[in-house]
C-alpha positions, -999 to +999 in steps of 0.1 A: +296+361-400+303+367-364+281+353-338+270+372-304+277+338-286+286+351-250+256+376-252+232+348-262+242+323-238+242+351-212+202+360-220+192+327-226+213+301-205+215+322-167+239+306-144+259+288-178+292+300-177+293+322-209+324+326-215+333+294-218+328+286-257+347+265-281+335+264-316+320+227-328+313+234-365+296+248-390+272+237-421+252+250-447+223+256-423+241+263-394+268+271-368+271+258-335+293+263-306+299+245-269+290+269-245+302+261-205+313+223-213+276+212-219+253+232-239+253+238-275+243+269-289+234+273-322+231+301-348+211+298-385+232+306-410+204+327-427+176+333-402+155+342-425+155+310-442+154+286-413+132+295-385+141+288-352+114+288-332+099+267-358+125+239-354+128+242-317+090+229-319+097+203-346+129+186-323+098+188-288+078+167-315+100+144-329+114+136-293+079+124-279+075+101-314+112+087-301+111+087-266+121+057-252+137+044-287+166+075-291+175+111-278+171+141-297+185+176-291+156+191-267+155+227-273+158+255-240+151+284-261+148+293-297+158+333-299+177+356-319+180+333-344+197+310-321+187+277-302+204+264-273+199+225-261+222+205-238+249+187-255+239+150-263+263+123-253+283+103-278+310+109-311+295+111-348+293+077-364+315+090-392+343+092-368+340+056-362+334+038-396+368+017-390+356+000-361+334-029-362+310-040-353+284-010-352+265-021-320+232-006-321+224+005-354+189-011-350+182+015-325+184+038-357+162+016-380+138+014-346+138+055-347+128+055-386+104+032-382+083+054-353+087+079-371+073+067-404+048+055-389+034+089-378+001+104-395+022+135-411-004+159-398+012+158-367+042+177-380+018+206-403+037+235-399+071+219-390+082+205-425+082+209-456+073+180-484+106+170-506+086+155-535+117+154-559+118+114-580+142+097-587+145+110-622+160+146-609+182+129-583+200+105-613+200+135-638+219+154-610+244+124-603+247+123-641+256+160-640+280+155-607+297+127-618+315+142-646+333+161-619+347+128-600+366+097-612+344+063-610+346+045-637+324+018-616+293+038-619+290+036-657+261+015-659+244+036-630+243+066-648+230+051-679+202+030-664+166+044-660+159+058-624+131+038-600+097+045-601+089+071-572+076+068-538+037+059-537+032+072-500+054+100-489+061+099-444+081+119-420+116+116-416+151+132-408+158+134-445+196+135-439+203+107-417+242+098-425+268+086-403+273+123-392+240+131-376+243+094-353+259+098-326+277+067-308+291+058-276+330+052-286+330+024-259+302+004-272+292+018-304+254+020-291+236+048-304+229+075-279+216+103-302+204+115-335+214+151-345+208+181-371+172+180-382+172+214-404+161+192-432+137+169-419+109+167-445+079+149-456+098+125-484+104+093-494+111+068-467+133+049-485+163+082-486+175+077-447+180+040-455+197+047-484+222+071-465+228+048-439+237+017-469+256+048-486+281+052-455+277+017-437+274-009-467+272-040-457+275-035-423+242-013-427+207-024-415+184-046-434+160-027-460+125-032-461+121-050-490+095-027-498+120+006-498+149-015-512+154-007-549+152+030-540+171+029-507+203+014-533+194+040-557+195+070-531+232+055-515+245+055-549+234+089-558+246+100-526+276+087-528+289+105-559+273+137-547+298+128-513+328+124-537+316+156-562+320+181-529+351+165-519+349+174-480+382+147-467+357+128-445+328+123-467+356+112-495+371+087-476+338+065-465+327+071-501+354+054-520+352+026-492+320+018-500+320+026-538+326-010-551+303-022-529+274-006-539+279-002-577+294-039-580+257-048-566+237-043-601 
């Protein structure tokens, strides 16, 4: 679907250069494009599925929870089923998984941890509650790995699922080395992107997607969150290898013996 880009950034952005736009990307939930070197502008793939205006004041609450720990995109307008924020600084963490060390990843587990810690009736309105167990995220990894070879996660997919979260908190709910964004110089975090799917869930699932694309160079677990946080990486890895994008692939099988030789 085509997007009204120049007439958007025209209404919304006054005295951006509007013509200036370069396509970033695109996602299930959304496109977005660079609009005049520094603002992003982006469109909801189905707008009447994720609300705009709805997110634009989710991202104003999340960033006073992290202020002071991480940036997050901070919204100048939420309209036409568009949003438009100034362009964060830094290069996705998934473009960087060769290098080592990864400087700063604390700053992540620093974010997660505020944000945990927030009563969830702050965000009423701004999320939903992914309740899902373990039990339907193994029956779908059953069902997904039939479709990819790894012969390593045999004794995965037989073995009974953990028990499920007893207190559900805030989070991003998709936190992989995609949505971090690093400084290529340092490696320090300077921002934490895309959060369409943030959600009242398990806190264990953002750990687990940073040990699914970080391994051992990921942050410590609380030991609390740490059966679960494996279980989520390993689910999430074969789901990674089952949709076959080149970039998810590649980290996958780098980390696969890792984390199924761990029983």
């Amino acid at each position: 679907m085509g997007h009204d880009v120049r007439g958007v950034a025209g209404r919304h952005l006054p005295g951006v250069a509007a013509d200036d736009v370069r396509r970033l990307g695109a996602g299930l939930d959304n496109a977005a494009y660079l609009v005049g070197g520094e603002w992003v502008v982006r469109f909801a793939a189905d707008p009447g599925a994720l609300d705009v205006e709805r997110e634009a004041r989710l991202l104003r609450a999340v960033g006073e929870v992290l202020r002071g720990i991480v940036a997050v995109p901070e919204p100048v307008f939420a309209a036409e089923g568009a949003m438009g924020y100034r362009v964060l600084p830094g290069v996705p963490l998934l473009e960087m998984l060769d290098r080592e060390p990864f400087a700063a990843v604390g700053t992540v587990v620093e974010a997660l941890r505020a944000l945990h810690a927030e009563p969830v009736e702050r965000f009423a309105g701004l999320v939903h509650t992914d309740a899902d167990g373990p039990g339907g995220w193994l029956e779908e990894a059953r069902e997904l790995a039939a479709a990819v070879e790894l012969p390593e996660a045999a004794w995965f997919l037989e073995a009974a699922p953990p028990a499920p979260a007893d207190r559900l908190v805030v989070s991003h709910n998709d936190l992989g080395a995609e949505h971090v964004l690093v400084d290529p110089a340092t490696g320090a975090v300077t921002g934490l992107i895309d959060w369409s799917d943030a959600a009242v869930c398990d806190p264990a699932y953002d750990y687990g997607l940073l040990l699914r694309d970080l391994g051992p160079d990921a942050p410590p677990i609380p030991a609390e969150l740490a059966e679960r946080a494996w279980f989520y990486a390993r689910c999430g890895l074969i789901e990674d290898l089952a949709y076959g994008r080149p970039a998810y692939v590649a980290k996958s099988r780098r980390q696969a013996a890792f984390l199924f030789g761990a029983a």
